[in-house]
FIMIKE-558095 format. One record per residue (C-alpha): x, y, z; chain; residue in three letters; residue number from 1. Coordinates in steps of 0.001 Angstrom, whole numbers, plus 524288, in hexadecimal, padded with zeros to 5 digits. Layout:
N
      u      v      w  kette  rest   nr
      X      Y      Z      A   ALA  NUM
...
REM end
This chain:
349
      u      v      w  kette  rest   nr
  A399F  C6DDC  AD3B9      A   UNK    1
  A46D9  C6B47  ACBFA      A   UNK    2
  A3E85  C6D3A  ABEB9      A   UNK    3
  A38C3  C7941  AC1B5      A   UNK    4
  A464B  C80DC  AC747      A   UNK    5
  A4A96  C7AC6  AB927      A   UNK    6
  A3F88  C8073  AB370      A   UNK    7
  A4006  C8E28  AB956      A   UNK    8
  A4F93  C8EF7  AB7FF      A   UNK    9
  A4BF9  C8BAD  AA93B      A   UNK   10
  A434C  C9597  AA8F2      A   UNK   11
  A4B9B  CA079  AAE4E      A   UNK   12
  A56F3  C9B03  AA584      A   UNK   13
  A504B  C9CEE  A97E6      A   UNK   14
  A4A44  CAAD7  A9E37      A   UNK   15
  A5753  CB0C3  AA28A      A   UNK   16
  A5B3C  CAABD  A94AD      A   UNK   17
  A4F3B  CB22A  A8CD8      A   UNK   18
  A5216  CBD09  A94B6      A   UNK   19
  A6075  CBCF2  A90BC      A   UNK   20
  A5C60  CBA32  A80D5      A   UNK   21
  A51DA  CC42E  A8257      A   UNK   22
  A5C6C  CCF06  A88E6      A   UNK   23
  A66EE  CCCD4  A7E8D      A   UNK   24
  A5C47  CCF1E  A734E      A   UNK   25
  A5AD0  CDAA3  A7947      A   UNK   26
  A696D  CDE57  A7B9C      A   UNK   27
  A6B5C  CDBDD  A6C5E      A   UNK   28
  A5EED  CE4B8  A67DF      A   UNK   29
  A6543  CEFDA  A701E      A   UNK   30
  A7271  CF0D7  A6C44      A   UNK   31
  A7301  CECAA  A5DBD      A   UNK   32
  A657F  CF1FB  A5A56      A   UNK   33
  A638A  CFC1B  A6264      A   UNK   34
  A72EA  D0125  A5F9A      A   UNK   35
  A7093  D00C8  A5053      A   UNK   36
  A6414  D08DE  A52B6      A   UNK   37
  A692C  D12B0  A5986      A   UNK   38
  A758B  D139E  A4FA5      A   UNK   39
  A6A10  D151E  A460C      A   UNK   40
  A6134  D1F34  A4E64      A   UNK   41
  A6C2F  D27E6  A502C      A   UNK   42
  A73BD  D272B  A40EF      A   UNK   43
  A6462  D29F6  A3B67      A   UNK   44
  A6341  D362E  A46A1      A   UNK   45
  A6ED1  D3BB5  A4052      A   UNK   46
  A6CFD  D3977  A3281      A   UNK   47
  A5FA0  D3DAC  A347A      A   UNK   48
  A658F  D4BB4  A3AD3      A   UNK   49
  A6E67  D4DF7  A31F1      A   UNK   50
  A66B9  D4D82  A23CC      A   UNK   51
  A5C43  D57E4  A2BC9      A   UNK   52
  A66EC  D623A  A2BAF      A   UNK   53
  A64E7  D6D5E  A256F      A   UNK   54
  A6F19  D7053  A18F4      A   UNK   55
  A74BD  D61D8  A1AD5      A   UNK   56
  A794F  D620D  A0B97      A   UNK   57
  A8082  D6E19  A0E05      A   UNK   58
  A85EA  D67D1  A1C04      A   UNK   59
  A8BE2  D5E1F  A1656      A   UNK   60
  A9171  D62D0  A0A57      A   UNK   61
  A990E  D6E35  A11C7      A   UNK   62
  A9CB2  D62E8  A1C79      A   UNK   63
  AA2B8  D59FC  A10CF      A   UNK   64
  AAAD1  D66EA  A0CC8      A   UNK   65
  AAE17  D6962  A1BE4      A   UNK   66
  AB400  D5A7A  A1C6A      A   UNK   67
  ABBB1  D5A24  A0F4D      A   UNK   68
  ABEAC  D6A6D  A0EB6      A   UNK   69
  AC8D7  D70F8  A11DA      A   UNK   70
  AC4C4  D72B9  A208C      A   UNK   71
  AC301  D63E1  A2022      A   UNK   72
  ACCF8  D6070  A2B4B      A   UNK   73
  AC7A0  D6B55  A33A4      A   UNK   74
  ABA79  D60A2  A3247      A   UNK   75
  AC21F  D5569  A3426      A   UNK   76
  AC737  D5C34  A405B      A   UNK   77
  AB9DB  D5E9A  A46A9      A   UNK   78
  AB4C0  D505F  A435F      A   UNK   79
  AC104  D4CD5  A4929      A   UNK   80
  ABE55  D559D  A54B0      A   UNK   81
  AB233  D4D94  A58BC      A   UNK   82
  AB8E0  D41DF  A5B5C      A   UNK   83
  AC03C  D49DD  A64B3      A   UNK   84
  AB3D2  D4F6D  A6A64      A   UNK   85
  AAE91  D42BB  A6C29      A   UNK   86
  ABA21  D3B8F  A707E      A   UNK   87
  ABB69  D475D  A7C62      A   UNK   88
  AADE0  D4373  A8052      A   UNK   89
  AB02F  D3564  A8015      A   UNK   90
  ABA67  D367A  A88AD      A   UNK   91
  AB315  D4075  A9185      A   UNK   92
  AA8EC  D34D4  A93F3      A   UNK   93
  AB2E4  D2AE0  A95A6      A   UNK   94
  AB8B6  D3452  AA10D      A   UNK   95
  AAB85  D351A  AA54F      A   UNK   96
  AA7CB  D27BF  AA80F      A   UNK   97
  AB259  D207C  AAACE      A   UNK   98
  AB015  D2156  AB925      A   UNK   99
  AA62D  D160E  AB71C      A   UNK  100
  AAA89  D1085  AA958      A   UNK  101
  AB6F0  D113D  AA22D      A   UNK  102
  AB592  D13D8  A9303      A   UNK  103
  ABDCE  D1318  A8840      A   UNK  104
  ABF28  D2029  A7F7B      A   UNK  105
  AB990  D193A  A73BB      A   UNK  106
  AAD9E  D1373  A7AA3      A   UNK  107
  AADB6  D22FF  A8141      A   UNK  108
  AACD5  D272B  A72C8      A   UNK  109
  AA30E  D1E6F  A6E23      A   UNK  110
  A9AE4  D20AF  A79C8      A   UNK  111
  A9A9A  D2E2C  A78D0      A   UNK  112
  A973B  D2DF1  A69F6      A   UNK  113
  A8C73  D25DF  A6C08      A   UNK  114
  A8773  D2CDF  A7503      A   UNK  115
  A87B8  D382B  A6BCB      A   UNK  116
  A7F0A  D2F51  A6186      A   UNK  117
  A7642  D2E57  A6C29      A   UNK  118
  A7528  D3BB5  A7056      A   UNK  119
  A7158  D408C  A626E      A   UNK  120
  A62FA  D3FBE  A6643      A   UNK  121
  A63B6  D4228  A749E      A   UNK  122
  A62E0  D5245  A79C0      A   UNK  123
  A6FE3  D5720  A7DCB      A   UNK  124
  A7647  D4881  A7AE5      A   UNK  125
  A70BA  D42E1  A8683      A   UNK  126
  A72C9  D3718  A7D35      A   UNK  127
  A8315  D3694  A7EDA      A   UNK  128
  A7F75  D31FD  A8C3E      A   UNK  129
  A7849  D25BE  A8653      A   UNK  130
  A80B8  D224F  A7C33      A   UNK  131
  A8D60  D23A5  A861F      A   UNK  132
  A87CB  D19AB  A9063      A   UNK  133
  A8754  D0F27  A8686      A   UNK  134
  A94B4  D0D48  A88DE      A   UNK  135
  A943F  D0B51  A961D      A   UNK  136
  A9460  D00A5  A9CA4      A   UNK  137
  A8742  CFB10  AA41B      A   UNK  138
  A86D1  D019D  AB22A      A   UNK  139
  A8F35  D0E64  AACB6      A   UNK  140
  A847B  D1361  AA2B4      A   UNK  141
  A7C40  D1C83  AA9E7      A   UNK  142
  A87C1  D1FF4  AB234      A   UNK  143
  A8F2F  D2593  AA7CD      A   UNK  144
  A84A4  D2E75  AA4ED      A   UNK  145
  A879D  D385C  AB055      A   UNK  146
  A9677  D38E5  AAC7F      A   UNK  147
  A91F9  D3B4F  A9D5E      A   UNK  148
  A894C  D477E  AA2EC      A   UNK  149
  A965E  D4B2C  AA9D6      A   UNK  150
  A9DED  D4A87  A9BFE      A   UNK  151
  A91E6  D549D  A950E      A   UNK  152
  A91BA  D5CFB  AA192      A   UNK  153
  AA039  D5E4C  AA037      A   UNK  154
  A9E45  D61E2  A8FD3      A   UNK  155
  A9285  D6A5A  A929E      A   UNK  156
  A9B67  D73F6  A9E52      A   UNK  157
  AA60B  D741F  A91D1      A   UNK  158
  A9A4A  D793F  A8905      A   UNK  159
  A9437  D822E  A9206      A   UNK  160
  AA185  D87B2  A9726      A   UNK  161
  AA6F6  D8A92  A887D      A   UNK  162
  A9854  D8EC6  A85A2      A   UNK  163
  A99AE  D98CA  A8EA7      A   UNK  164
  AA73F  D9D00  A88EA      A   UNK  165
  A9F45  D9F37  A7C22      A   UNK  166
  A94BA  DA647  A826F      A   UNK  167
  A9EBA  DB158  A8866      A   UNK  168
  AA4A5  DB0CB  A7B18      A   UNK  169
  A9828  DB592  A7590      A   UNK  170
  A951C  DBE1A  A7F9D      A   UNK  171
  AA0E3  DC4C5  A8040      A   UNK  172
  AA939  DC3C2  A7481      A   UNK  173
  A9DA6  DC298  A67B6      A   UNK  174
  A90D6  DC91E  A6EC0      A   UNK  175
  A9785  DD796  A6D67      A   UNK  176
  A9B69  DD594  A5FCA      A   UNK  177
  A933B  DCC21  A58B3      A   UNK  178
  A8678  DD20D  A5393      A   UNK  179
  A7DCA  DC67A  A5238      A   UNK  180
  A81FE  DC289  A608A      A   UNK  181
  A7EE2  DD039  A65A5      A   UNK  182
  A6F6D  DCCBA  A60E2      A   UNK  183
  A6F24  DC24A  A6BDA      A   UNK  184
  A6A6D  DC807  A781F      A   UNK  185
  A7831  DC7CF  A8261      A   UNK  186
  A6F0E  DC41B  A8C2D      A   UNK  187
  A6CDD  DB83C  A872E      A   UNK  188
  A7AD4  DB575  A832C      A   UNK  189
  A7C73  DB92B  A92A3      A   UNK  190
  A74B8  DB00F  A9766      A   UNK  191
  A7875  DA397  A8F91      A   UNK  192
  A84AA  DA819  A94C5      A   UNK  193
  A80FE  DA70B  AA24C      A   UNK  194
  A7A17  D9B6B  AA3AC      A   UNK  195
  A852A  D94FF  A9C6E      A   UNK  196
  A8E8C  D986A  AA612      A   UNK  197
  A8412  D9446  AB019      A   UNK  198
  A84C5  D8582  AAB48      A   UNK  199
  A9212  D85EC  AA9AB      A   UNK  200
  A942D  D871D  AB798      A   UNK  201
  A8822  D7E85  ABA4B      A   UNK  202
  A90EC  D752E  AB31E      A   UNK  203
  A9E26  D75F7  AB7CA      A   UNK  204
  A98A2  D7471  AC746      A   UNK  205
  A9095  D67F4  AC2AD      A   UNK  206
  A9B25  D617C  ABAE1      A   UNK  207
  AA577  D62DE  AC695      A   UNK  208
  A9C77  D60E0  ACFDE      A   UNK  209
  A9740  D53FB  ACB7F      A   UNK  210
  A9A58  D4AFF  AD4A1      A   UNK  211
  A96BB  D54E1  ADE20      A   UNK  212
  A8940  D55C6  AD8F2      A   UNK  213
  A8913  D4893  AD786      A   UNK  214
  A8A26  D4456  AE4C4      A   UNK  215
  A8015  D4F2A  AE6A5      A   UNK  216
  A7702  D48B8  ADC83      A   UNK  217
  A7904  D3BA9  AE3D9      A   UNK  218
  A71C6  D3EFE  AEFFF      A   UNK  219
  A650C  D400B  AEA0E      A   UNK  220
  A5E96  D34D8  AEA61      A   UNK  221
  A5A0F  D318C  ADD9B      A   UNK  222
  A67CB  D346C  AD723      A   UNK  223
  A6CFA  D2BBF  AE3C5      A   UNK  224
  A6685  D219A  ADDA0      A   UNK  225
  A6C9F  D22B4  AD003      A   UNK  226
  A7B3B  D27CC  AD613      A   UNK  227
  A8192  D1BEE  ACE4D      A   UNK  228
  A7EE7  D25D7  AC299      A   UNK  229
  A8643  D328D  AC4CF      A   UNK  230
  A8F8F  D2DEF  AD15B      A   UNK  231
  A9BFD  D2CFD  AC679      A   UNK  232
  A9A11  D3C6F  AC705      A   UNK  233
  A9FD4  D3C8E  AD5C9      A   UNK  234
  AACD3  D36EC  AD1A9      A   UNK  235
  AAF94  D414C  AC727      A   UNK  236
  ABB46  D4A6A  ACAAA      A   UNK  237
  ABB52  D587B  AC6DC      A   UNK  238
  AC965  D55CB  ABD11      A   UNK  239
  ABFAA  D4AFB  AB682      A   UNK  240
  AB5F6  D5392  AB3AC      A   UNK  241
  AC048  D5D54  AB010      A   UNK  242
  AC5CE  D5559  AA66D      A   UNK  243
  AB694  D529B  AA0C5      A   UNK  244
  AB61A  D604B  AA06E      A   UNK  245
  AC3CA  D6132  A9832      A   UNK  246
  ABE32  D57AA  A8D7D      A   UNK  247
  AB284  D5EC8  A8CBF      A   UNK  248
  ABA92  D6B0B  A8A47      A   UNK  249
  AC0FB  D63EF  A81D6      A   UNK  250
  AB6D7  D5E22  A79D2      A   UNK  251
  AB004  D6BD3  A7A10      A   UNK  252
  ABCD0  D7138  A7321      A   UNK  253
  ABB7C  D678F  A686F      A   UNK  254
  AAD9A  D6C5B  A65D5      A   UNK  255
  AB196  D79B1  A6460      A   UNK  256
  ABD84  D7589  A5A9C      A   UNK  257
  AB3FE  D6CB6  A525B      A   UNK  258
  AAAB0  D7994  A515A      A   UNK  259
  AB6D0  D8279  A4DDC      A   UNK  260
  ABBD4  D797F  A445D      A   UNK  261
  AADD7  D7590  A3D3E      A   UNK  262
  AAC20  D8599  A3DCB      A   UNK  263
  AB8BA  D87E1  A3442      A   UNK  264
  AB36B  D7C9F  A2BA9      A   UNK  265
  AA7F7  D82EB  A28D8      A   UNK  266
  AAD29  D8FE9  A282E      A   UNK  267
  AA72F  D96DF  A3272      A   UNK  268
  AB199  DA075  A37EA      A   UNK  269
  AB17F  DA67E  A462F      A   UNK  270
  ABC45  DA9BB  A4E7D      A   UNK  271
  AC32F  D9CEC  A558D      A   UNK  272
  ABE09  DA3AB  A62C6      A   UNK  273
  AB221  DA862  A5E39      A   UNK  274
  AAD37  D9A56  A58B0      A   UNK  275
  AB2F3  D92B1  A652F      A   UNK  276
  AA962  D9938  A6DF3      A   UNK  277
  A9E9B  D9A94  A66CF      A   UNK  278
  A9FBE  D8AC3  A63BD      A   UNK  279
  AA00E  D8A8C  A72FF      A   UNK  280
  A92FB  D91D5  A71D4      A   UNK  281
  A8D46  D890A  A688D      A   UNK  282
  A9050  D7D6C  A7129      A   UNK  283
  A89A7  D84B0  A7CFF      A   UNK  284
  A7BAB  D85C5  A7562      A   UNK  285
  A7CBD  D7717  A70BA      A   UNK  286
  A7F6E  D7306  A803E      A   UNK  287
  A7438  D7B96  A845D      A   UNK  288
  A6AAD  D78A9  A79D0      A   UNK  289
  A63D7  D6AD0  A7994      A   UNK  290
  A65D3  D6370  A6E5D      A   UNK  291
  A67F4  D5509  A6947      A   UNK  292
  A7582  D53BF  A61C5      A   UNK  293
  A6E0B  D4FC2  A53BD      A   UNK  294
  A6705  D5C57  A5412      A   UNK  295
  A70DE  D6441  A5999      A   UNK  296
  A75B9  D69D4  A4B6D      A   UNK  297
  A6A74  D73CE  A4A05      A   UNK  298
  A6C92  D78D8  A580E      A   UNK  299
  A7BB8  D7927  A5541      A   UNK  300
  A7AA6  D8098  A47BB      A   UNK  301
  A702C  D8B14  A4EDA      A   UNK  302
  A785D  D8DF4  A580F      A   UNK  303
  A8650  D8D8C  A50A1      A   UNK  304
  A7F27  D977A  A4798      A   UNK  305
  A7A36  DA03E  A515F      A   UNK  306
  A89E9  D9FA7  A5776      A   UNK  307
  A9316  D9D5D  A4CBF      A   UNK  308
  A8A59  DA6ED  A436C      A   UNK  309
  A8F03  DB178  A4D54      A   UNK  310
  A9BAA  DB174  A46F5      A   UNK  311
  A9A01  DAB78  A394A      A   UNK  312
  A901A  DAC0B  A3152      A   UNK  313
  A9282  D9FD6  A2AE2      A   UNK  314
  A86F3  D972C  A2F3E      A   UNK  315
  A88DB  D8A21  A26A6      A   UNK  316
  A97A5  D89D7  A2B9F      A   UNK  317
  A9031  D8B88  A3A11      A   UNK  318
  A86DA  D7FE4  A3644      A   UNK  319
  A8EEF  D7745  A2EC4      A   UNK  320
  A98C3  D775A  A3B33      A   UNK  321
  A8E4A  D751E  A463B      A   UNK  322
  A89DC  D69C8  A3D28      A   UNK  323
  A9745  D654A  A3B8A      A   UNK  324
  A9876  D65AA  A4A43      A   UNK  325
  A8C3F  D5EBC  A4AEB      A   UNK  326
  A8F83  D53AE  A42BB      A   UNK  327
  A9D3C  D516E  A47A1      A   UNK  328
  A9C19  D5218  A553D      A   UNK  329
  A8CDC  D4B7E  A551B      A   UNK  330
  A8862  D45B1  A4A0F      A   UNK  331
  A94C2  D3CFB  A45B2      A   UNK  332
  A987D  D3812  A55D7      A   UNK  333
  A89EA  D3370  A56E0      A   UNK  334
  A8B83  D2BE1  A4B5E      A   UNK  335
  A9905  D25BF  A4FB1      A   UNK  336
  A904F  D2539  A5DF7      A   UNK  337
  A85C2  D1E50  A562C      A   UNK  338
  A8E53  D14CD  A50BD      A   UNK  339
  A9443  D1178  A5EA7      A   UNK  340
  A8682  D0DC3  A633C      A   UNK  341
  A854B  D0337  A59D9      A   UNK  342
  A9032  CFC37  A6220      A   UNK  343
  A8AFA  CFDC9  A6E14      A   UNK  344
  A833D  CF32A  A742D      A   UNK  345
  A7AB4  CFA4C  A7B6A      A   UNK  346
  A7585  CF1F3  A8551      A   UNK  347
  A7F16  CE7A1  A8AEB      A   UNK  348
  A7666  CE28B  A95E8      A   UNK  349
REM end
């Protein structure tokens, strides 16, 4: 009887042990393979999008010019500019979770640019929300998600709300006096209108109304199940969400000085006033239409054509500053956001 207890306590010993061997194999294939793949995936994605542009040559060599010209700190100022943009929404998400985790700026920062990397290839960066919860710790990962969606409700009610301001300013201000606007129907400049202000309002009752709604959401019995999820979203005051809403303002603002500024660069002249809102404008369409970030620069050269060409008829100043935009705001964060993946681990348990 004493041998076989021996025996089976053996046996368990060197299977629990296997096991163990067997799990750690598998920790080290995820995060230093897995990682480097990824970094890999993503750099060849970009690369990849980059040479398919149309009039790259030309791109580049009027870029070079715009970095070492005379409007050369005006550049410097909008690279500049996107660290600021960045760092606002890094510090947006660590608001926003540290109810259940607290974060350091820097790890905020990395977070959010990885996410970015990841959200190249994912519609409307549905990706950030992936790359974000690898820096959370175990237990915290899916609950952050909820207070990330609360972050990109609070940016999209910025977008929609200055959208709208651009809208009016078409409607009331260029529609009477700009012939190639007068050729679009005003009905249909009406209704955009309209429904915009429709989801702004949509907006601004669900995003002060969330934990409202969420104890709402709570008594149905399949989200009852899963209330461990979104029950952070009770505890959030309306001056917390205010001040979310402030850096979202405030990140919006950068956006709109990083368009100005890349707008003088390339020589495409408009009215301060004139180019503020119709930048607002240009944001709107993006939020609206679906896209993935790393084929976003045909939809944002369309429609900062179709905008901008209201005013100037400089159209390679109009597309040399949406892909400027593009690649300093997008393209060069995912890289860094790339890079930061490499030192995650990505599985811990």
């Amino acid at each position: 009887m004493h041998l076989l207890f021996s025996w089976t306590g053996e046996n368990k010993y060197l299977g629990l042990n296997k096991f163990t061997i067997l799990k750690q194999r598998y920790k080290i294939l995820l995060n230093y393979v897995i990682g480097p793949l990824l970094f890999i995936v993503l750099c060849w994605g970009i690369y990849r999008k980059i040479q398919t542009q149309p009039n790259l040559h030309s791109f580049l060599s009027t870029l070079q010019s715009a970095v070492t010209g005379e409007h050369s700190l005006l550049f410097w100022l909008v690279l500049a500019l996107s660290l600021v943009n960045w760092g606002i929404e890094a510090r947006k998400w660590q608001l926003l979770i540290k109810g259940i985790q607290r974060v350091g700026l820097w790890q905020a920062f990395k977070a959010v640019l990885s996410g970015l990397a990841f959200s190249l290839f994912i519609p409307n960066r549905a990706g950030e929300y992936v790359g974000r919860i690898l820096y959370m710790s175990e237990g915290n990962r899916l609950r952050s998600v909820s207070l990330t969606i609360v972050g990109s409700i609070s940016q999209l009610l910025v977008t929609l709300t200055a959208g709208l301001g651009g809208l009016i300013y078409l409607r009331v201000y260029l529609l009477p006096v700009n012939d190639n606007l007068r050729q679009l129907p005003s009905f249909w400049l009406d209704g955009l209108l309209y429904v915009t202000a429709f989801g702004v309002l949509i907006l601004l009752l669900i995003y002060y109304k969330l934990a409202w709604l969420t104890t709402l959401f709570e008594k149905i019995p399949f989200v009852y199940k899963y209330r461990f999820l979104i029950e952070q979203l009770e505890n959030f005051h309306w001056r917390e969400l205010t001040r979310i809403l402030v850096l979202s303002i405030g990140r919006f603002v950068v956006f709109i000085v990083q368009y100005l500024l890349l707008l003088s660069v390339f020589a495409v002249t408009m009215p301060v006033t004139t180019g503020v809102w119709l930048v607002c404008v240009l944001f709107l369409v993006l939020a609206i239409v679906p896209t993935i970030p790393i084929a976003e620069l045909g939809v944002r050269g369309a429609v900062g054509i179709q905008l901008f060409g209201l005013i100037s008829s400089n159209t390679t100043g109009i597309l040399l500053t949406a892909a400027g935009i593009w690649c300093i705001n997008i393209i060069v964060p995912a890289l860094a956001g790339s890079l930061f993946i490499l030192s995650i681990k990505l599985f811990k348990k």
